[in-house]
C-alpha positions, -999 to 999 in steps of 0.1 A, spaced: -8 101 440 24 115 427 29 154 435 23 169 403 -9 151 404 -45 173 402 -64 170 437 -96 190 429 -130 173 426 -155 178 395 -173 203 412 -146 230 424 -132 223 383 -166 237 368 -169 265 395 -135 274 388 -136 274 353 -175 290 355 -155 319 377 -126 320 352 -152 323 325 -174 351 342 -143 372 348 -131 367 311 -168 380 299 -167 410 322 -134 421 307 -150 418 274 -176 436 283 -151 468 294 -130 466 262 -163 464 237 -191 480 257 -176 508 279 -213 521 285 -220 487 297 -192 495 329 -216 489 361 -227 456 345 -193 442 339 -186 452 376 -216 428 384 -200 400 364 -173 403 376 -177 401 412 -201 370 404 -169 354 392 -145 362 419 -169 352 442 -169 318 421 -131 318 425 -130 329 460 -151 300 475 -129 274 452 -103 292 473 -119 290 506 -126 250 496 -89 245 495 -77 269 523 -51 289 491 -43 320 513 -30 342 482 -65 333 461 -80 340 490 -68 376 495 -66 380 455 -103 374 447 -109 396 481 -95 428 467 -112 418 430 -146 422 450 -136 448 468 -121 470 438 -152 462 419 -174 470 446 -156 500 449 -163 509 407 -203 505 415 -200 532 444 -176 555 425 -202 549 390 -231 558 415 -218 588 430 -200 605 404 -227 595 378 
């Protein structure tokens, strides 16, 4: 295996695509349906936590801490929505 060769299995590929897609939909979500906010905060974490355990699998330090602070700030948009709302 040559070093610009891919060394990720089927299964981490369609969880990391599936979080890549989740996190794309959220977005959406935001830009089109803005009263749909708390929802796209749900999809969204359900994709960084896709992401973050492809990370984990593969020990990527930066993902790692990346998809972290994408759950975290998303967690912290449910609170905020919650208590100001």
């Amino acid at each position: 295996m040559d070093q610009y060769s891919w060394n990720i299995s089927a299964p981490e590929q369609v969880l990391s695509m599936l979080g890549s897609a989740v996190i794309l939909l959220a977005y959406f979500l935001t830009v089109t349906k803005p009263d749909k906010k708390v929802l796209s905060f749900f999809i969204s974490i359900l994709g960084g936590v896709c992401l973050f355990i492809v990370a984990m699998i593969y020990h990527n330090v930066g993902f790692i801490f990346l998809e972290t602070a994408w759950i975290a700030i998303n967690i912290w948009g449910i609170w905020k929505g919650r208590v100001s709302g």
